[in-house]
C-alpha positions, 0 to 999 in steps of 0.5 A, a space after each residue: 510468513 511472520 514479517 507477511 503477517 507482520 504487514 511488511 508489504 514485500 514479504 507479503 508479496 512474496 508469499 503470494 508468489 509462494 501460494 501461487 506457485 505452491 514454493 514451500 506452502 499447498 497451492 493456494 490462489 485464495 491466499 495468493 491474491 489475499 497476500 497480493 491484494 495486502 501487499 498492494 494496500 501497503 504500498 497504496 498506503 505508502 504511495 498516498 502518504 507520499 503524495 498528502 506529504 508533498 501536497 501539504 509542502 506545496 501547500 505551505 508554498 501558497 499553492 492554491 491548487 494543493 490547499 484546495 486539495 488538502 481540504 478535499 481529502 479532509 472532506 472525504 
């Protein structure tokens, strides 16, 4: 529960599989899919890190289409 809490995305989800399963805590399937939908932002979060990362290489490579891409995400 501490690393869960601590925003480590794998422990956190399987705390939800705990909550929804009631493995060591009351069945709960409110904090199951509050611990499932953290985990999943965790990984989104990773996931779009990623992929500015490798944008902003293309990017720096001259590639038109990824710039054109960085500008938008700035936009937004």
């Amino acid at each position: 529960m501490k690393a869960a809490e601590q925003g480590d995305a794998e422990a956190q989800f399987s705390l939800g599989v705990c909550y929804f399963g009631g493995l060591g805590v009351e069945q709960s399937y409110t904090k199951a899919v509050k611990w499932y939908r953290k985990a999943a932002e965790q990984e989104l979060a990773k996931s779009f890190s990623e992929a500015v990362k490798w944008l902003g290489k293309a990017a720096e490579q001259g590639s038109l289409e990824a710039q054109r891409k960085l500008r938008e995400l700035n936009y937004y």
